[in-house]
Backbone as CSV, one residue per row, in Angstrom:
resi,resn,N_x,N_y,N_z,CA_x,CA_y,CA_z,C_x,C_y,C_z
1,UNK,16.375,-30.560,-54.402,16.021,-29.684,-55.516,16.750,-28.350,-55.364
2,UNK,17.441,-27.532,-56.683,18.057,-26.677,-56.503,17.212,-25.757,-57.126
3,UNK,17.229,-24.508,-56.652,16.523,-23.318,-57.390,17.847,-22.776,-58.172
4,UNK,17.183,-22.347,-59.434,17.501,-21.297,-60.874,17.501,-20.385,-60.597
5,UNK,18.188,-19.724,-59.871,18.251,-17.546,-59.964,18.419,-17.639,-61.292
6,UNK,17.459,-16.627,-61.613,17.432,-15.610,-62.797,17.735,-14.265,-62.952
7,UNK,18.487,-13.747,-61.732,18.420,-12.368,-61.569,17.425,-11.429,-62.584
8,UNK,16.808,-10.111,-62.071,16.733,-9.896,-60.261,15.527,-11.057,-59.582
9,UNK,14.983,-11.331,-60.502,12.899,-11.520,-59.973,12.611,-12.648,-60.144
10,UNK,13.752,-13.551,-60.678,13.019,-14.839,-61.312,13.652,-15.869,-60.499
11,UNK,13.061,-17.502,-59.847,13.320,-18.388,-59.776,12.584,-19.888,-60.269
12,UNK,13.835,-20.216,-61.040,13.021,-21.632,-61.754,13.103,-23.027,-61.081
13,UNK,12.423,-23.773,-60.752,12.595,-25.141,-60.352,12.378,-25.946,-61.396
14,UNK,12.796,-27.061,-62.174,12.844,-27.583,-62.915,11.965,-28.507,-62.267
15,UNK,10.656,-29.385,-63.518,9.566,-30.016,-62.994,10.048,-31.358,-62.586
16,UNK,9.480,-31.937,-61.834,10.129,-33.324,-61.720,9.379,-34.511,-62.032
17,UNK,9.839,-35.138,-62.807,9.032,-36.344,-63.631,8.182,-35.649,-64.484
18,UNK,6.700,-36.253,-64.724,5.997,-35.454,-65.804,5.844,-34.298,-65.412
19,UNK,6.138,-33.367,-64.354,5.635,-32.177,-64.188,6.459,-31.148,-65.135
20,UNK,5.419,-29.773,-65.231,6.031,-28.778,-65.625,7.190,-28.184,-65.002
21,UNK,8.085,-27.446,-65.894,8.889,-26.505,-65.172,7.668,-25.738,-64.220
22,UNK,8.255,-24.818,-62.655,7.580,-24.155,-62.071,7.952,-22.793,-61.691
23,UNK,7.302,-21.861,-62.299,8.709,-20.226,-61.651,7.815,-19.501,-60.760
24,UNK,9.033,-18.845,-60.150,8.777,-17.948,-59.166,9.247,-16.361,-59.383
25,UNK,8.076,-15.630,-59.975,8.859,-14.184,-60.131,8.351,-13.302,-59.227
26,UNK,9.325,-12.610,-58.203,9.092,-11.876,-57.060,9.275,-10.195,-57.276
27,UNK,8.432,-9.208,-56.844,9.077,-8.086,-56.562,8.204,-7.518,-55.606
28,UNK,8.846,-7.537,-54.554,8.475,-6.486,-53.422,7.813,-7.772,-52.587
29,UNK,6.680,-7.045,-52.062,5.450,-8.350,-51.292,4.893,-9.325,-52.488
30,UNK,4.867,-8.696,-53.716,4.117,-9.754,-54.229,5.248,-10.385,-55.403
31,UNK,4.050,-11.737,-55.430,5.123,-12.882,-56.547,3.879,-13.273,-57.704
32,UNK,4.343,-13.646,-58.546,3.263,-14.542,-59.759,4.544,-15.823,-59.963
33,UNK,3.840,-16.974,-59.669,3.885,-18.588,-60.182,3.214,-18.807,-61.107
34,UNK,4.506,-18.844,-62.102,3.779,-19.706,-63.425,3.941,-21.155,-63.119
35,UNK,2.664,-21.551,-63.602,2.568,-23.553,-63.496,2.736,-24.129,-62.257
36,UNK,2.105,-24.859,-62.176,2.540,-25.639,-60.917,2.285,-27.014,-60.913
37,UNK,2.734,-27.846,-62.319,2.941,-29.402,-62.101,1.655,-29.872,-62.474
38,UNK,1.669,-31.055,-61.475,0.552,-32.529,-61.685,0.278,-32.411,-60.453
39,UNK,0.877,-31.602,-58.928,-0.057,-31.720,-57.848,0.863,-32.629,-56.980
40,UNK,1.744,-33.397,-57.632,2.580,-34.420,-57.204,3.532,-34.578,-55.896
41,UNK,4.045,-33.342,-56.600,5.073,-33.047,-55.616,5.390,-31.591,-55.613
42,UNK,4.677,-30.889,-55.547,3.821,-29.663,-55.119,4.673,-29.011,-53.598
43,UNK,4.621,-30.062,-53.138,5.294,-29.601,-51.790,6.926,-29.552,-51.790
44,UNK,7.372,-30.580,-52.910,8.793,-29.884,-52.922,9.295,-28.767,-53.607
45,UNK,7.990,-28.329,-54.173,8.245,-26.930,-54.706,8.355,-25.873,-53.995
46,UNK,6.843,-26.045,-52.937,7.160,-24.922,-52.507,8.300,-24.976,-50.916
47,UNK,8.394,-26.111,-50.772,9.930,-26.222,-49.905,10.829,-25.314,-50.003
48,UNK,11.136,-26.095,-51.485,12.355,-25.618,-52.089,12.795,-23.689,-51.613
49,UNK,11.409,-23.430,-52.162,11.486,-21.787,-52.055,11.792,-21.483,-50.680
50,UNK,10.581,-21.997,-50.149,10.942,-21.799,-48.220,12.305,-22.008,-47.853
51,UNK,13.087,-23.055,-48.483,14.319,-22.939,-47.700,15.848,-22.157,-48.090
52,UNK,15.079,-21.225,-49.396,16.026,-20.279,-49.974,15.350,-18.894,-49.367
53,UNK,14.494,-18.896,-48.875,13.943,-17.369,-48.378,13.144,-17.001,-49.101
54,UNK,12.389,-17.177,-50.580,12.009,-16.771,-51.714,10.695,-16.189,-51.009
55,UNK,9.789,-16.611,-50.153,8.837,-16.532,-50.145,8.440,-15.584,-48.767
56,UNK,9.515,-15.280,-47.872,9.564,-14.708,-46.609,8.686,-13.090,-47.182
57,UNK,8.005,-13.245,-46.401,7.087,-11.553,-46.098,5.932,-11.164,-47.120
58,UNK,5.565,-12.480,-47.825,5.128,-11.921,-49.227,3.464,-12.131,-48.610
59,UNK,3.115,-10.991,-49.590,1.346,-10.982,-49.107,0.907,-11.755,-50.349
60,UNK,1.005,-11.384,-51.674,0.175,-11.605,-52.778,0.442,-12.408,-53.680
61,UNK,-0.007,-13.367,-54.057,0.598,-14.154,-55.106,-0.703,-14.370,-56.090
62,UNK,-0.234,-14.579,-57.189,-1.099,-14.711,-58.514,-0.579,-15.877,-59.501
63,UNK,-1.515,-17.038,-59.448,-0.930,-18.378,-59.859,-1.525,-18.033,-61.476
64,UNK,-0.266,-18.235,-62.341,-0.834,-18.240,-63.849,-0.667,-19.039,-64.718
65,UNK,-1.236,-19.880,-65.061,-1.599,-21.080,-66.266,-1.591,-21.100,-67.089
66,UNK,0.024,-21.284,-68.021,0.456,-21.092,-69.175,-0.575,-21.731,-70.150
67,UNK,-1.200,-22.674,-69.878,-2.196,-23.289,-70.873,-3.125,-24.311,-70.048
68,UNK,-4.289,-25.361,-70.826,-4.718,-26.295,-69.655,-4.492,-27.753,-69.244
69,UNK,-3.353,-28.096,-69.681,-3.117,-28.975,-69.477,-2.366,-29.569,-68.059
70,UNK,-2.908,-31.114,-67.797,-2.838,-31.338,-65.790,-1.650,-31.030,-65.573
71,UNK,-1.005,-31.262,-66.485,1.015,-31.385,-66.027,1.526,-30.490,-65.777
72,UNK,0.085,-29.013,-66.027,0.691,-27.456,-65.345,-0.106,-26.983,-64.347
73,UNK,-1.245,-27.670,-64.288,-2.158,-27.105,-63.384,-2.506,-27.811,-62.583
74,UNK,-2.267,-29.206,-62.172,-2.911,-29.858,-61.204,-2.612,-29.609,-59.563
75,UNK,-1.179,-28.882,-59.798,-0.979,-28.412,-58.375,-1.851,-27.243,-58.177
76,UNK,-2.151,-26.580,-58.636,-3.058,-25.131,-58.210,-3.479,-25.181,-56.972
77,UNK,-4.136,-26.003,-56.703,-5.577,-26.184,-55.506,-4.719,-26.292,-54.150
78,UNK,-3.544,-27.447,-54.719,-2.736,-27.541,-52.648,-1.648,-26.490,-53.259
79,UNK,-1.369,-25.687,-53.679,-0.065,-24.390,-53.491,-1.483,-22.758,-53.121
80,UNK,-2.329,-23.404,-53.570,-3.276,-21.984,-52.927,-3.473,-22.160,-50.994
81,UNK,-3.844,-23.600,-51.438,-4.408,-23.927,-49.691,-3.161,-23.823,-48.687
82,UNK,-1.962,-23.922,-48.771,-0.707,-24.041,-48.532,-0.317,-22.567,-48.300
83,UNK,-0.571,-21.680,-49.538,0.003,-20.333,-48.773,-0.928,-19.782,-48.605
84,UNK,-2.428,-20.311,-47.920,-3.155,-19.586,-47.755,-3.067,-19.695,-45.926
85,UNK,-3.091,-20.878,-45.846,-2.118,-21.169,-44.485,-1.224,-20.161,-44.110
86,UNK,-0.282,-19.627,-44.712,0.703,-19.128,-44.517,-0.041,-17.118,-44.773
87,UNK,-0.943,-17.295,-45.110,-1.763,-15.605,-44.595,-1.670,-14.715,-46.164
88,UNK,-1.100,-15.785,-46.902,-0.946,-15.020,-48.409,-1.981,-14.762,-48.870
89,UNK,-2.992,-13.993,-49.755,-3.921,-13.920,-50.789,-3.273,-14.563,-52.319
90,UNK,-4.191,-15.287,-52.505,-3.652,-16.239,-53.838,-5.282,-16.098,-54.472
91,UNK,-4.215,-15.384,-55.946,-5.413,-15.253,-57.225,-5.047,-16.077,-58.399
92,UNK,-5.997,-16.609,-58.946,-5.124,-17.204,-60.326,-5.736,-16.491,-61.612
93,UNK,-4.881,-16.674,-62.460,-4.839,-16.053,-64.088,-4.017,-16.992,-65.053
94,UNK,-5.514,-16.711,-66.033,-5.247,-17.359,-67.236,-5.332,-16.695,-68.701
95,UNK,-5.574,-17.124,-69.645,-5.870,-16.329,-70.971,-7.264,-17.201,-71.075
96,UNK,-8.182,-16.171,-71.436,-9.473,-16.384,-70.941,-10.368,-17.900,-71.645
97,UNK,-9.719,-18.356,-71.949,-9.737,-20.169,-73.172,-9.561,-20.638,-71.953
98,UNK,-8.291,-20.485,-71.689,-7.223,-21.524,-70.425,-8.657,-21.569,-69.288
99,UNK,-9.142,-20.336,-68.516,-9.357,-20.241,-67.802,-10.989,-20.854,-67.762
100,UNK,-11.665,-20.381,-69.010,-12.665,-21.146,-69.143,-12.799,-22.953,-68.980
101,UNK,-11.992,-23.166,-69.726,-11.706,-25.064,-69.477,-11.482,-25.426,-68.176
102,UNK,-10.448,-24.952,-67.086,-10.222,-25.410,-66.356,-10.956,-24.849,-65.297
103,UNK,-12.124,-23.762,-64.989,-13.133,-23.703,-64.307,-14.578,-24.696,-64.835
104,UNK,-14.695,-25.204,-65.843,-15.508,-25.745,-66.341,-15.194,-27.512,-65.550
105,UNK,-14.314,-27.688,-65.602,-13.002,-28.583,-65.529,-13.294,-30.128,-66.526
106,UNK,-13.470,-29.234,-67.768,-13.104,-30.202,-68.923,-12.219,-31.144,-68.990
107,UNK,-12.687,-32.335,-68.711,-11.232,-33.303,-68.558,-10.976,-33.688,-69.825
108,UNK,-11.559,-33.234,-70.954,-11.249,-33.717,-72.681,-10.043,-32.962,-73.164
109,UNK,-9.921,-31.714,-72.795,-9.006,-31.012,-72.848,-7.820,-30.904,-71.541
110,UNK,-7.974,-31.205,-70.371,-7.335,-30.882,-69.589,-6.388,-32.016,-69.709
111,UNK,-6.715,-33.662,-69.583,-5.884,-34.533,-69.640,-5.453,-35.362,-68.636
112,UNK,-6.558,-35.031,-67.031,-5.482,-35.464,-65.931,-6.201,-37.114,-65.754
113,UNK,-6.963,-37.710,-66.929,-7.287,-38.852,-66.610,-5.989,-39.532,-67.016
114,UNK,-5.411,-38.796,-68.086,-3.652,-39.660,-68.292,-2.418,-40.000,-66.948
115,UNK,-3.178,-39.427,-66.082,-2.790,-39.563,-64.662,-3.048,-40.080,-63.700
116,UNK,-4.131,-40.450,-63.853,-5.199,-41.201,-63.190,-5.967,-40.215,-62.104
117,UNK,-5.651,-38.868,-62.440,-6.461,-38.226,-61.666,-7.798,-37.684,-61.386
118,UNK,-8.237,-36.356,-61.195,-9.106,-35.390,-61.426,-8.937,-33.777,-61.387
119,UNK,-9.161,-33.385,-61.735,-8.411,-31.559,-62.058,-9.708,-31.385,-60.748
120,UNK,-9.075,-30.699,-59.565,-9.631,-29.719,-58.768,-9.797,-28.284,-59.045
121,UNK,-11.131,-28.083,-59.726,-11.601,-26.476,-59.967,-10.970,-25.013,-59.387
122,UNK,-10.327,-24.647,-60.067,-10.054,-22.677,-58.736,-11.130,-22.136,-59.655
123,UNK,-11.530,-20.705,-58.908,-11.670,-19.558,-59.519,-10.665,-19.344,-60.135
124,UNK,-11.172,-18.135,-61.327,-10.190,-17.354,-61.790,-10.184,-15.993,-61.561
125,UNK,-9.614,-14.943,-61.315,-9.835,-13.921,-61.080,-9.713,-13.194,-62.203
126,UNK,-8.511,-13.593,-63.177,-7.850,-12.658,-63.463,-7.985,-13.538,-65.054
127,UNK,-9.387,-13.328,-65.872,-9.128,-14.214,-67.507,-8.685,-12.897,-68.466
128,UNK,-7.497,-13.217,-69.376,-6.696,-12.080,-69.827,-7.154,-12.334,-71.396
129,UNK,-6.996,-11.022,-72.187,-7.117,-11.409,-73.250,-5.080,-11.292,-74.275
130,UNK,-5.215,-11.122,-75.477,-4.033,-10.631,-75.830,-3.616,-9.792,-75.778
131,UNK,-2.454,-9.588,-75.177,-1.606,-8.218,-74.689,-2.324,-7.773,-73.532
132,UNK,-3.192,-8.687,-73.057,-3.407,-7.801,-71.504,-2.051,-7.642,-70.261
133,UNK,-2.235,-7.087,-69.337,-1.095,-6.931,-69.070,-1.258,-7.753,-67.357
134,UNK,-0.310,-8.132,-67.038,-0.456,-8.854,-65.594,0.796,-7.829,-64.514
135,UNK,0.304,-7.331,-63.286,0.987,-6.804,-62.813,1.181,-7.537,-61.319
136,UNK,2.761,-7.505,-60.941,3.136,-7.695,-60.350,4.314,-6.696,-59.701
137,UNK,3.849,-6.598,-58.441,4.780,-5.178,-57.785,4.980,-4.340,-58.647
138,UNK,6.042,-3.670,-59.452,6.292,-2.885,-60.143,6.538,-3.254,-61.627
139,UNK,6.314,-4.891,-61.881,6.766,-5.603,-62.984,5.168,-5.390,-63.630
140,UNK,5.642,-5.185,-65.037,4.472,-5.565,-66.155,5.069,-6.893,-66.659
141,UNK,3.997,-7.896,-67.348,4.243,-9.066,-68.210,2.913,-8.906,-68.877
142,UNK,2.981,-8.629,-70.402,2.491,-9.009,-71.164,1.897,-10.438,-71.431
143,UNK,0.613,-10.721,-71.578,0.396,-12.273,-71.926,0.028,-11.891,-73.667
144,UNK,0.794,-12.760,-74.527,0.727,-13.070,-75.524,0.568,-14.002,-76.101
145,UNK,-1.191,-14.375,-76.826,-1.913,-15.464,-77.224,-1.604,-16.365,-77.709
146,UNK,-1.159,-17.325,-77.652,-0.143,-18.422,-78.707,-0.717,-20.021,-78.825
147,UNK,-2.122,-19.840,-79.322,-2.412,-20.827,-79.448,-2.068,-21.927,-80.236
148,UNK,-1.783,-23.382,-80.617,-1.260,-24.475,-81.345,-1.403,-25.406,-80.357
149,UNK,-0.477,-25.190,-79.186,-0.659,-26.478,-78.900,-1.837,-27.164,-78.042
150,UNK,-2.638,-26.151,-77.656,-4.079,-25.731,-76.636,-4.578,-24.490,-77.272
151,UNK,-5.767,-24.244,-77.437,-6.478,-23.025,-77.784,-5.969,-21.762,-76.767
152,UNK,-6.255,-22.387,-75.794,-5.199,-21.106,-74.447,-4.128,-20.740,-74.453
153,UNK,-3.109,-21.329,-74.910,-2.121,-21.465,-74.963,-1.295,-19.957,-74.942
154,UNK,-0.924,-20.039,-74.002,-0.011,-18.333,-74.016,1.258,-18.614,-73.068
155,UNK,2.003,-17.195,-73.761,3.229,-17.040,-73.460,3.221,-15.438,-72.336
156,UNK,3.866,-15.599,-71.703,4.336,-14.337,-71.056,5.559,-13.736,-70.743
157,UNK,5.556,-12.191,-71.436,6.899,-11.715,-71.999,7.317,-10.772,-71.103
158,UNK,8.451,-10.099,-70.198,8.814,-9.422,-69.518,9.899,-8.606,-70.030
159,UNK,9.066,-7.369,-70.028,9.987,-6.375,-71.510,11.310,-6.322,-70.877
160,UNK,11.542,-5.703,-69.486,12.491,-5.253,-68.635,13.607,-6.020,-68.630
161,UNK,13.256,-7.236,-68.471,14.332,-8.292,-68.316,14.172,-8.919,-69.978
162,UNK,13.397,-8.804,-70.649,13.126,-9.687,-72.043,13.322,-10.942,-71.608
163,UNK,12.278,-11.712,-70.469,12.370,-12.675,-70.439,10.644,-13.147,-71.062
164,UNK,10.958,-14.205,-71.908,9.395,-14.802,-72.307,9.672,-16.084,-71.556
165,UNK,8.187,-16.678,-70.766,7.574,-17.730,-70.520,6.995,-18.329,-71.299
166,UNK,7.373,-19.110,-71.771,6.839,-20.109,-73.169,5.943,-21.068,-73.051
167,UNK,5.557,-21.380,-71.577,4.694,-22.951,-71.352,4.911,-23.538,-72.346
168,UNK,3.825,-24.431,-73.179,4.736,-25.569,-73.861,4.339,-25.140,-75.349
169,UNK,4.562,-23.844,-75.824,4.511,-23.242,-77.303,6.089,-23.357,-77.671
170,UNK,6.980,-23.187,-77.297,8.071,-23.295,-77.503,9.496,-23.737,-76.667
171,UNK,9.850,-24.712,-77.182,10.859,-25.295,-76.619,12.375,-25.238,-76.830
172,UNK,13.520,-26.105,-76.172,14.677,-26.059,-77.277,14.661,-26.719,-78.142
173,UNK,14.304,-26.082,-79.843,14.776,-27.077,-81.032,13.383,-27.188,-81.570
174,UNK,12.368,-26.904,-80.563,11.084,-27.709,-81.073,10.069,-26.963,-80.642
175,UNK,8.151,-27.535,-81.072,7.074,-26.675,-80.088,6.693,-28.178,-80.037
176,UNK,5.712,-27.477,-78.922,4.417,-28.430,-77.957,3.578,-28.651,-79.197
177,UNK,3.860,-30.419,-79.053,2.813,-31.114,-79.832,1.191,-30.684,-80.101
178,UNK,0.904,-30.615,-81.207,-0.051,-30.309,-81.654,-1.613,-31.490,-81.884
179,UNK,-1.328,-32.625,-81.658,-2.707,-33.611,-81.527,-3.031,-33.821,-80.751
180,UNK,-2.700,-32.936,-79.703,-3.957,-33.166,-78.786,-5.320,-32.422,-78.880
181,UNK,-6.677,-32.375,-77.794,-7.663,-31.781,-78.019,-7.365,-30.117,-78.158
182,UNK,-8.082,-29.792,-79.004,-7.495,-28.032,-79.412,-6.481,-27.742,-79.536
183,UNK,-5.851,-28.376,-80.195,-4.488,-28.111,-80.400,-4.671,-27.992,-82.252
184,UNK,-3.730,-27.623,-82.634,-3.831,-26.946,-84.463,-2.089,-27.007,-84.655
185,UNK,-1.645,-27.393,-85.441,-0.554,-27.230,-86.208,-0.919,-25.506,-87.177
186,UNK,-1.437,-25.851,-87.945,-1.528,-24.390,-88.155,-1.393,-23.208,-87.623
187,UNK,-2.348,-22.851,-86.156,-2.207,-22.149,-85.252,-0.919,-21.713,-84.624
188,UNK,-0.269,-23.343,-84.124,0.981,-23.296,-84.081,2.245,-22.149,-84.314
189,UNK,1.611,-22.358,-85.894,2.783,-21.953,-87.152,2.323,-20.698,-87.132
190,UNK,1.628,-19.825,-87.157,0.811,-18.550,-86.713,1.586,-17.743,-85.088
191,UNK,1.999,-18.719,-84.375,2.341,-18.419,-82.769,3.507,-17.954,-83.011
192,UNK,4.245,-18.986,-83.681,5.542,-19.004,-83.691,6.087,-17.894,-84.726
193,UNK,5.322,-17.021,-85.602,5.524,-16.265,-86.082,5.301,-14.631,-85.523
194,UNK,4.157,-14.812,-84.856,4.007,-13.913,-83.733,4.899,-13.469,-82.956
195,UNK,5.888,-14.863,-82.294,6.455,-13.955,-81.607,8.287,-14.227,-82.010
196,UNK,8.467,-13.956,-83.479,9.819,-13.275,-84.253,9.711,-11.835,-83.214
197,UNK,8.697,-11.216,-83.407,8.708,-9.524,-83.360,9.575,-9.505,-81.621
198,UNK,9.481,-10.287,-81.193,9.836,-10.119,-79.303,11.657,-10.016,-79.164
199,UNK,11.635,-9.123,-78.573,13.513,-8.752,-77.988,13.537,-9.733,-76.786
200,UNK,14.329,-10.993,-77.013,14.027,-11.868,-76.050,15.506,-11.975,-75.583
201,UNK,15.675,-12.358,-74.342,17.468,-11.903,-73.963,17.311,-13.796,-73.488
202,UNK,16.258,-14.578,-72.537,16.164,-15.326,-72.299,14.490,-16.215,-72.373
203,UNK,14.828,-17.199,-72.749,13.531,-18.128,-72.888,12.898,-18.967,-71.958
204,UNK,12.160,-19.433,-71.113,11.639,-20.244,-70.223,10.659,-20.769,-70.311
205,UNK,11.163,-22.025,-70.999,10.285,-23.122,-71.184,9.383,-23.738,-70.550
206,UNK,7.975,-24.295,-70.565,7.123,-25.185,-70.003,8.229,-26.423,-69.248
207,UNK,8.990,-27.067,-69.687,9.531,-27.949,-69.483,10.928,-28.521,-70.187
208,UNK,12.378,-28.630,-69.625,13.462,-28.536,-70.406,13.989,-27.478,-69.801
209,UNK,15.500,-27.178,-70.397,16.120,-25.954,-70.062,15.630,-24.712,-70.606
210,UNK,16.591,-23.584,-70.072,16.466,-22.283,-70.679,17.468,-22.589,-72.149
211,UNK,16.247,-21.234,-72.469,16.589,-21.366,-74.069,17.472,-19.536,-73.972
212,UNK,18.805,-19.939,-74.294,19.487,-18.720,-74.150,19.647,-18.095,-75.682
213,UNK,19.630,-18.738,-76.702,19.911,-18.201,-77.895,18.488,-18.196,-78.736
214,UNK,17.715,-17.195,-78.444,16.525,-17.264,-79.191,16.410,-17.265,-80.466
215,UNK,17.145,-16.401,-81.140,17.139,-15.946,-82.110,17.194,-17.715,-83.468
216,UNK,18.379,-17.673,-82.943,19.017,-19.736,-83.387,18.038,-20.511,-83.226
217,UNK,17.517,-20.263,-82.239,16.527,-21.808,-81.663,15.106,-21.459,-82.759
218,UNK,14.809,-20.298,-82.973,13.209,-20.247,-83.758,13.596,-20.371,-84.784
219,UNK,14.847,-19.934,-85.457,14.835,-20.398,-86.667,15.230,-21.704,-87.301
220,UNK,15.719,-22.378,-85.981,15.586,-23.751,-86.349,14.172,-24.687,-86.130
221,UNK,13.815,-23.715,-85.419,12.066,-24.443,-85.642,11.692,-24.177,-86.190
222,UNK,11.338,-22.724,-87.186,10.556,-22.782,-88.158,11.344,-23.223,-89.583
223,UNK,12.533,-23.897,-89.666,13.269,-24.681,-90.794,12.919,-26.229,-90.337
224,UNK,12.644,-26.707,-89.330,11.771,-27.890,-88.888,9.755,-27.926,-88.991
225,UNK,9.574,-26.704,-89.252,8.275,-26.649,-89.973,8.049,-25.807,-91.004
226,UNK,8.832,-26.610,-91.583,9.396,-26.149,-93.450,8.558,-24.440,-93.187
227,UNK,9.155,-23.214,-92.839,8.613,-22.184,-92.995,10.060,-21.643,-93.645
């Protein structure tokens, strides 16, 4: 597995098999991981990092859950126990929907029986509302509410770099299917209008590549949902 530099703060691992994309944004001692898969292969994630240095000296990490579905969250439980081993403090954060379901651990919404699994419960520390802000070392990220394809469903935008985290609201060409439980096409179409207003330099998808031409890519999605 190769890691994605994003210069300065960001590293992406691309998910493997059904898993989510998984990132790593660092500054200083502390990092925030967005997503972390099906739980699967969890450990070649956080390998991966270990054997690029990504993770050397870090105290704090804050795991955040683009939405609730297993294919982003089922790793949570062994990447906490793992760098907790390793002397880290690990908090997780959600948008306060996300975070409710998957402390509840709604498997109607969560999905990991399509896996044959079971979603292992975290705390949450950190349930955000819209535009709350998530801090990391000296980095702000905005979480911005984007519900359609999950009621939770959020994006997180990093003014500095204008990088948005899309979990699976927006993709290349396309958004995150809408029939599943709490999920709305309407809502959707509401998200995706929301976030025209964002100065986005780069996109980072739930799953798939980076989306480098934002501007092109939404307006070919919202001409694919006749808007």
């Amino acid at each position: 597995m190769i890691p994605i530099e994003i210069p300065p703060n960001t590293i992406m691992l691309k998910g493997i098999s059904w898993d989510s994309n998984v990132y790593l944004v660092r500054d200083g001692n502390e990092a925030l991981i967005i997503d972390t898969g099906t739980g699967t292969y969890w450990n070649r994630y956080v390998e991966a990092w270990k054997r690029g240095g990504y993770l050397e000296n870090l105290e704090r990490v804050i795991i955040f859950n683009t939405h609730e579905h297993f294919d982003h969250v089922g790793g949570n439980s062994m990447m906490k126990r793992w760098l907790e081993r390793k002397r880290v403090e690990v908090l997780f954060s959600a948008h306060e929907k996300t975070a409710e379901t998957l402390e509840n651990q709604n498997d109607y919404v969560i999905l990991s029986f399509y896996y044959g699994r079971r979603y292992e419960p975290v705390k949450f520390d950190f349930k955000l509302r819209d535009n709350d802000t998530l801090k990391i070392g000296s980095l702000k990220l905005e979480l911005i509410h984007t519900p359609g394809h999950t009621a939770g469903s959020s994006c997180l935008y990093e003014p500095k770099e204008k990088l948005l985290f899309t979990g699976d609201t927006v993709f290349k060409g396309t958004v995150g299917r809408t029939d599943l439980p709490t999920g709305s096409h309407l809502k959707i179409i509401e998200s995706i209008k929301k976030l025209e207003s964002l100065d986005v330099y780069l996109a980072l998808p739930g799953h798939g590549g980076v989306i480098k031409n934002w501007r092109e890519n939404l307006r070919g999605i919202k001409k694919m949902l006749g808007l």
